[in-house]
MARKOL-971849 format. One line per field, with one value per residue (C-alpha): z, x, y. Coordinates in nm, 2 decimals, decimal comma, padded with zeros to 4 digits. Last residue first. Example, Ala and Ser with C-alpha at 12.3 -4.5 7.8 and 13.67 -1.06 7.14 Angstrom:
% MARKOL-971849
w: [00,71; 00,78] .
u: [01,37; 01,23] .
v: [-00,11; -00,45] .
END
This chain:
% MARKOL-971849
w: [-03,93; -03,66; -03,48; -03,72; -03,75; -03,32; -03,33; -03,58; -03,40; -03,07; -03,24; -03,37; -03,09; -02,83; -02,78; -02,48; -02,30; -01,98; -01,90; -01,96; -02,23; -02,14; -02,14; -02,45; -02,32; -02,63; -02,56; -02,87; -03,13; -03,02; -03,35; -03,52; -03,33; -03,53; -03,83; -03,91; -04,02; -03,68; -03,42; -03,62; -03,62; -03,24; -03,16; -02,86; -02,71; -02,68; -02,54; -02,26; -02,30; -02,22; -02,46; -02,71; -02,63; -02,67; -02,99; -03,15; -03,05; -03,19; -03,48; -03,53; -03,54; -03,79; -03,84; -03,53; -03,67; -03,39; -03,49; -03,27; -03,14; -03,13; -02,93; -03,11; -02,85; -03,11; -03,09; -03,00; -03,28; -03,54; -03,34; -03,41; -03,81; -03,85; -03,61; -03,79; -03,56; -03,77; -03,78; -03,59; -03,51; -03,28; -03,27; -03,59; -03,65; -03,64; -03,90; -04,14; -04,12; -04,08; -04,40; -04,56; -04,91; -05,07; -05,45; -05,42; -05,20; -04,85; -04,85; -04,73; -04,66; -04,92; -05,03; -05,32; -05,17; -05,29; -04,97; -05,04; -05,11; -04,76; -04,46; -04,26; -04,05; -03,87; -03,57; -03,35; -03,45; -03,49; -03,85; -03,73; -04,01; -04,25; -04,06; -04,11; -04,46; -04,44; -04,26; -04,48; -04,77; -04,62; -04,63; -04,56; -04,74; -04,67; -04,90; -04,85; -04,50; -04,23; -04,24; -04,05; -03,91; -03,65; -03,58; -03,27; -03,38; -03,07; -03,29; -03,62; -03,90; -04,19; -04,34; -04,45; -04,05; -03,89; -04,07; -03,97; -03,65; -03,54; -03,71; -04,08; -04,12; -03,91; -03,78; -03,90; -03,65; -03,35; -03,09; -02,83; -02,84; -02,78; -02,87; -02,93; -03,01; -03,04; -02,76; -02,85; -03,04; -03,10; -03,49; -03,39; -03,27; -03,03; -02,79; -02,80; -03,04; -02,92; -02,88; -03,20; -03,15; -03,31; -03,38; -03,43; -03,64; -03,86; -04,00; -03,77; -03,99; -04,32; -04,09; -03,97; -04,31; -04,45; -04,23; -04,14; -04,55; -04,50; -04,25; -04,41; -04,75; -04,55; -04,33; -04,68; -04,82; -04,48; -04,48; -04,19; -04,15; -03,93; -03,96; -03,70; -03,85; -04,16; -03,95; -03,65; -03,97; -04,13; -03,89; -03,60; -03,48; -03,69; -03,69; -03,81; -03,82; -04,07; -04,08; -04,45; -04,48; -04,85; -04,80; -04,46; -04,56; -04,87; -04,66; -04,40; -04,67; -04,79; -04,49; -04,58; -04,24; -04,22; -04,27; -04,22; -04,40; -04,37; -04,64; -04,61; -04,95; -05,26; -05,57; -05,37; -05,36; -05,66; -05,83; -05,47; -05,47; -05,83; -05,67; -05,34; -05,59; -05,75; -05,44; -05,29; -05,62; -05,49; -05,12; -04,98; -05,29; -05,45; -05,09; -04,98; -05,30; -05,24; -04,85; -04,94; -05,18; -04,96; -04,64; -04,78; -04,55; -04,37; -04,34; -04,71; -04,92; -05,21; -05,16; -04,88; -04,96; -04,66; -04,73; -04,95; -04,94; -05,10; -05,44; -05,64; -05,72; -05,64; -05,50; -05,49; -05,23; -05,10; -05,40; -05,55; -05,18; -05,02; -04,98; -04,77; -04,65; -04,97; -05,20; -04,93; -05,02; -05,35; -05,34; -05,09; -05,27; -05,64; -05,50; -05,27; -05,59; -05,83; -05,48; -05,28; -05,18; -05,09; -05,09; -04,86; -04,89; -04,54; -04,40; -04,42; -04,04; -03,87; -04,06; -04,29; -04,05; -03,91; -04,21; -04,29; -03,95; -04,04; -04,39; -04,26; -04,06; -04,40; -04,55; -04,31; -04,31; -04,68; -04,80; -04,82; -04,98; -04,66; -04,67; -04,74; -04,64; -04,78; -04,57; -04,75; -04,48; -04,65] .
u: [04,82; 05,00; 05,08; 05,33; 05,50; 05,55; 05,63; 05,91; 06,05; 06,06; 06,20; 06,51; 06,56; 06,63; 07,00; 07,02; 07,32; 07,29; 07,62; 07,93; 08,14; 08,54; 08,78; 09,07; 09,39; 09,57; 09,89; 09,86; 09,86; 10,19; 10,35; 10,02; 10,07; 10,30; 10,03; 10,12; 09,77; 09,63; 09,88; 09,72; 09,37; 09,42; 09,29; 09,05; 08,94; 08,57; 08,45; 08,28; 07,93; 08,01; 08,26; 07,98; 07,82; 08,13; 08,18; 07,83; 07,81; 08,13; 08,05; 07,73; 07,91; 08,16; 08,48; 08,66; 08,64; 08,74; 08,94; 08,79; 08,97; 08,65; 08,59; 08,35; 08,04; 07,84; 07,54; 07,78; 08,01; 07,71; 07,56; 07,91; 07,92; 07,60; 07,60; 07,95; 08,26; 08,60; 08,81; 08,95; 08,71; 08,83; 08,79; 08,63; 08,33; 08,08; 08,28; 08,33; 07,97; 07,79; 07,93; 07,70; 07,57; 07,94; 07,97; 08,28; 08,41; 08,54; 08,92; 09,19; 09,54; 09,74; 09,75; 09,69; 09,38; 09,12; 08,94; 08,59; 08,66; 08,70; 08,93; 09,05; 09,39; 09,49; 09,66; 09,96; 10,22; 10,51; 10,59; 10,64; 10,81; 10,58; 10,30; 10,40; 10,39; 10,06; 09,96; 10,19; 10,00; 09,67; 09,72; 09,34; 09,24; 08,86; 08,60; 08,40; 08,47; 08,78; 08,82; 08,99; 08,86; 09,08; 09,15; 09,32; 09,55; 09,57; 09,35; 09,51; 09,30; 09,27; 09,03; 08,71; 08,76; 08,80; 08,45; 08,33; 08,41; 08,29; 07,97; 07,85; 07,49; 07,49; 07,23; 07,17; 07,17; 07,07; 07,09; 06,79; 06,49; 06,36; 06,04; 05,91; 05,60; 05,62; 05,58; 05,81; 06,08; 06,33; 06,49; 06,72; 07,06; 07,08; 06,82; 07,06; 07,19; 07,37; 07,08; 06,85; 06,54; 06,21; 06,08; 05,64; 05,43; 05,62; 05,52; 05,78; 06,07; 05,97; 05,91; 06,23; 06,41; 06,30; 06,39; 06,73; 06,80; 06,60; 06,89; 07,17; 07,11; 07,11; 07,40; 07,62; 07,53; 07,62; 07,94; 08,03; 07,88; 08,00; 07,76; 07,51; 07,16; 07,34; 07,37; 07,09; 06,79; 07,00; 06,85; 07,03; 06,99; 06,76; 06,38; 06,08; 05,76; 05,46; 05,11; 04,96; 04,75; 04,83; 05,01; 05,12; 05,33; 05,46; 05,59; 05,73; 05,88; 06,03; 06,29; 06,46; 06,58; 06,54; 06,18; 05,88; 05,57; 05,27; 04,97; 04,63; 04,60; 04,83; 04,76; 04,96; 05,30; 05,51; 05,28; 05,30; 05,67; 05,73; 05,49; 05,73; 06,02; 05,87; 05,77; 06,09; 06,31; 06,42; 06,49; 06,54; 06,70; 06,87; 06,93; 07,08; 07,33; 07,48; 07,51; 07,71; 07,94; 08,00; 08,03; 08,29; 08,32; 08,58; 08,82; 08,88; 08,99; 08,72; 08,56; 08,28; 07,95; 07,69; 07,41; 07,09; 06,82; 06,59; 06,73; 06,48; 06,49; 06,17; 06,22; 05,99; 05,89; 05,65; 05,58; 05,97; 06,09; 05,93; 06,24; 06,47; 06,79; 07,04; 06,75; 06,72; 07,07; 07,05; 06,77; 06,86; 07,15; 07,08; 06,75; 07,07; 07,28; 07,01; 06,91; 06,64; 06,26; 06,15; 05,78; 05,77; 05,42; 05,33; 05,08; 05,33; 05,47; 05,76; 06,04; 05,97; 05,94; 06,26; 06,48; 06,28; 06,44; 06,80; 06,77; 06,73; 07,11; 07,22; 07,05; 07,13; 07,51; 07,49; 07,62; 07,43; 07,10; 06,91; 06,65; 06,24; 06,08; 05,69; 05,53; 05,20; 05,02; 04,80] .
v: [-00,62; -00,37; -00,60; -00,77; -00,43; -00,42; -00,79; -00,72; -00,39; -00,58; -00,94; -00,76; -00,56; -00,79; -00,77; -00,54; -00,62; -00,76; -00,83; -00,59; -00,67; -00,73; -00,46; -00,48; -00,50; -00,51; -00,78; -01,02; -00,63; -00,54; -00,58; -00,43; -00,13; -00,01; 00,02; 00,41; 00,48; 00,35; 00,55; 00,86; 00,77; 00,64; 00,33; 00,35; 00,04; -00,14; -00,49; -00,22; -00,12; 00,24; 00,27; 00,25; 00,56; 00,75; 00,61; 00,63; 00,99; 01,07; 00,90; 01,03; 01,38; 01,33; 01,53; 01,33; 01,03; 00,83; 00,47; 00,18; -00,13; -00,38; -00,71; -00,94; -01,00; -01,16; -00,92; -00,61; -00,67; -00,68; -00,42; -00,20; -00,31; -00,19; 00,20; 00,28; 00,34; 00,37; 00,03; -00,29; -00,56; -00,86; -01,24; -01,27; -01,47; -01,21; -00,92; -01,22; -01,40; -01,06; -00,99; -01,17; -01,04; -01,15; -01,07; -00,85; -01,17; -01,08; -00,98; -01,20; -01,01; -01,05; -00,67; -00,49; -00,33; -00,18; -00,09; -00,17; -00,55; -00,59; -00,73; -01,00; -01,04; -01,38; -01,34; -01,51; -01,31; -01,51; -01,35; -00,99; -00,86; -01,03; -00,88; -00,51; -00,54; -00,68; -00,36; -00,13; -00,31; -00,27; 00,13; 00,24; 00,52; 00,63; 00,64; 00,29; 00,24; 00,18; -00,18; -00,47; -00,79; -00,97; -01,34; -01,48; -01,77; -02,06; -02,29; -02,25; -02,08; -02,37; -02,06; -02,28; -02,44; -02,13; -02,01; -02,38; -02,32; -01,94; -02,10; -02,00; -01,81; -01,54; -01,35; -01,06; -00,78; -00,62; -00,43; -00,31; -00,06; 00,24; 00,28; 00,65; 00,81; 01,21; 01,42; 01,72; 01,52; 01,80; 01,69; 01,36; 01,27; 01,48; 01,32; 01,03; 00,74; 00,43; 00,20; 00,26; 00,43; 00,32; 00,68; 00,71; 00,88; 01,02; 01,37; 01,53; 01,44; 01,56; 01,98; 01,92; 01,84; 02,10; 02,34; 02,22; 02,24; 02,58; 02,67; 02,56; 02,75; 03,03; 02,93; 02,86; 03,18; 03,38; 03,22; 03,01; 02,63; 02,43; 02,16; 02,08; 02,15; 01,92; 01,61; 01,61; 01,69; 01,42; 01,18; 00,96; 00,60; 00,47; 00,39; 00,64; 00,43; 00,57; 00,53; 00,58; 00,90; 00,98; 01,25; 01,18; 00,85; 01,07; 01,33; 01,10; 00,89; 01,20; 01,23; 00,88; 00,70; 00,38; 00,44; 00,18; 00,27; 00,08; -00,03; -00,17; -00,06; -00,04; 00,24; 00,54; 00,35; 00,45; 00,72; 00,88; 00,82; 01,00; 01,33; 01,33; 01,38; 01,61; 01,85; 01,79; 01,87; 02,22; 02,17; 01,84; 01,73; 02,05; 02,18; 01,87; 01,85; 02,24; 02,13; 01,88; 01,99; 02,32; 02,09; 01,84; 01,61; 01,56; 01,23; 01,20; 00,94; 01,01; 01,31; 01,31; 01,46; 01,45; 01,24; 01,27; 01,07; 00,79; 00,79; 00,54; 00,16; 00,01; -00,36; -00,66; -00,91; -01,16; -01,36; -01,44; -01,36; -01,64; -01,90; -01,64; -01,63; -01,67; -01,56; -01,23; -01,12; -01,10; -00,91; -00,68; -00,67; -00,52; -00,31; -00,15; -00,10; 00,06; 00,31; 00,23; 00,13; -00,22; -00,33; -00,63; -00,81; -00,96; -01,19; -01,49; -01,40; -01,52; -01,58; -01,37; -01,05; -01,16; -01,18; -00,81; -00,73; -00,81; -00,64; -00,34; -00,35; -00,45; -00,12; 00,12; 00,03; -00,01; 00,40; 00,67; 00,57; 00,53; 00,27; 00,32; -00,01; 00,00; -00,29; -00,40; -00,62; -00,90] .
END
């Protein structure tokens, strides 16, 4: 048996629902493999979850560790920037101070199994660890937090100090993997210089649905000639669903049914996906359109079922733009404006967006190239 130690990112669930897609796969297509899952209390939570509804192996196949992979940028609640003293105050007391101990807990964590892999989406110290005790590593994202905090604007002499052995640190993590599975999307500047490393590029993907476009019309009593549209704009961001529904009820021959999440609070009575939902993919993949900021999950998810998206640049956040310029290269994509967004007047015009179709040929393989690649490596 294969033990596959799956380190996810613990800022936010992008990472971790786009992981969950190729441990799906693995399962599907190979008993030789013990999945070792590393994350935070809420990620162990629903990959677990998640995996009952998917998979019938997990009770013997699978168990989680809960431990703080990472550290993101700091973002207070409703805001657009981050912000960079928080944040780089938190890195440096991860990926600074408590390295060394933190690297110690993982070795405790994963240095008793043989015949072992690590696969890293995209916590630093698994690199560490994965060198440490000379266990082969795979890097695979779209971006690394070397790319995030090395490109901060960063002024005071304190804050550039404190920047540059966060950088350091992180670079020297980074370049212990031994090879980067590259998400579509990203670019050379999304990662520490690569020198000659290893790397696979690869195509979208994401999990697969579980409902069809007509049974999720179906469970809704969505009328036939009603386009349907998913709308969210992340965990810490304001999003004013009231205006929006607001808007609808003046506009009552629009032709569009409106879906949304949980994660924005809202008072509205727009339909929101269950708190206790693992499968998004079912909303997002269904819809007829998504409408909200660019984030590397809920794009693929758009991507792999061709859902048109009106997408809000985040102008404080580099992935973003990177994601977003990237993206409009595929086509199925239009630029909402943040502003034009909060206000919501587009809603009223929302049957006559002229959104470009997809281009053909779309990578969509990369499910099956990152599983094959674990698989032979068994």
């Amino acid at each position: 048996m294969l033990n596959l130690f799956i380190f996810v990112s613990s800022f936010g669930f992008g990472h971790l629902t786009r992981t969950i897609a190729i441990v799906r796969n693995i399962m599907e297509n190979s008993d030789k493999v013990n999945i070792h899952f590393i994350g935070p209390n809420e990620h162990c939570d629903f990959f677990v979850q998640s995996l009952k509804t998917n998979c019938k192996r997990t009770n013997n196949h699978v168990e989680v560790k809960r431990f703080q992979t990472d550290q993101g940028l700091y973002y207070n609640k409703y805001s657009l920037e981050p912000d960079i003293n928080k944040s780089l105050t938190n890195a440096f007391e991860f990926y600074v101070k408590q390295k060394r101990g933190k690297i110690e807990e993982l070795k405790k964590i994963v240095g008793n199994y043989s015949n072992s892999i690590i696969y890293s989406d995209i916590s630093p110290l698994a690199f560490d660890l994965a060198e440490e005790l000379n266990i082969f590593s795979i890097a695979a994202s779209n971006f690394d937090w070397y790319s995030v905090f090395a490109n901060l604007n960063v002024k005071d002499l304190k804050s550039k100090e404190m920047q540059q052995e966060i950088s350091k640190s992180l670079h020297e993590s980074y370049k212990k993997s031994d090879v980067l599975i590259r998400f579509p999307l990203s670019d050379l500047d999304s990662f520490i210089p690569l020198g000659k490393k290893k790397i696979i590029d690869v195509g979208f993907f994401a999990r697969k649905k579980t409902l069809t476009k007509d049974e999720f019309q179906r469970r809704f009593k969505i009328q036939r000639n009603y386009s349907t549209a998913y709308i969210s704009y992340g965990m810490n961001i304001t999003l004013d669903l009231e205006k929006l529904d607001s808007k609808l009820k003046q506009n009552p021959s629009l032709p569009v049914h409106f879906f949304t999440s949980k994660i924005n609070d809202s008072k509205s009575d727009i339909p929101s996906i269950p708190s206790d939902e693992t499968e998004s993919q079912n909303w997002i993949g269904n819809c007829d359109y998504f409408i909200g900021k660019p984030g590397w999950g809920s794009l693929s998810e758009c991507i792999m079922n061709e859902v048109k998206m009106l997408l809000i640049p985040i102008k404080s956040n580099v992935e973003s733009q990177i994601l977003l310029q990237n993206t409009l290269k595929l086509g199925g994509t239009k630029i909402l404006p943040q502003e034009e967004f909060q206000e919501m007047d587009w809603v009223k015009d929302f049957d006559n967006f002229m959104v470009p179709e997809y281009k053909d040929n779309i990578d969509k393989s990369g499910a099956n190239t990152i599983t094959n690649y674990i698989l032979d490596l068994i």
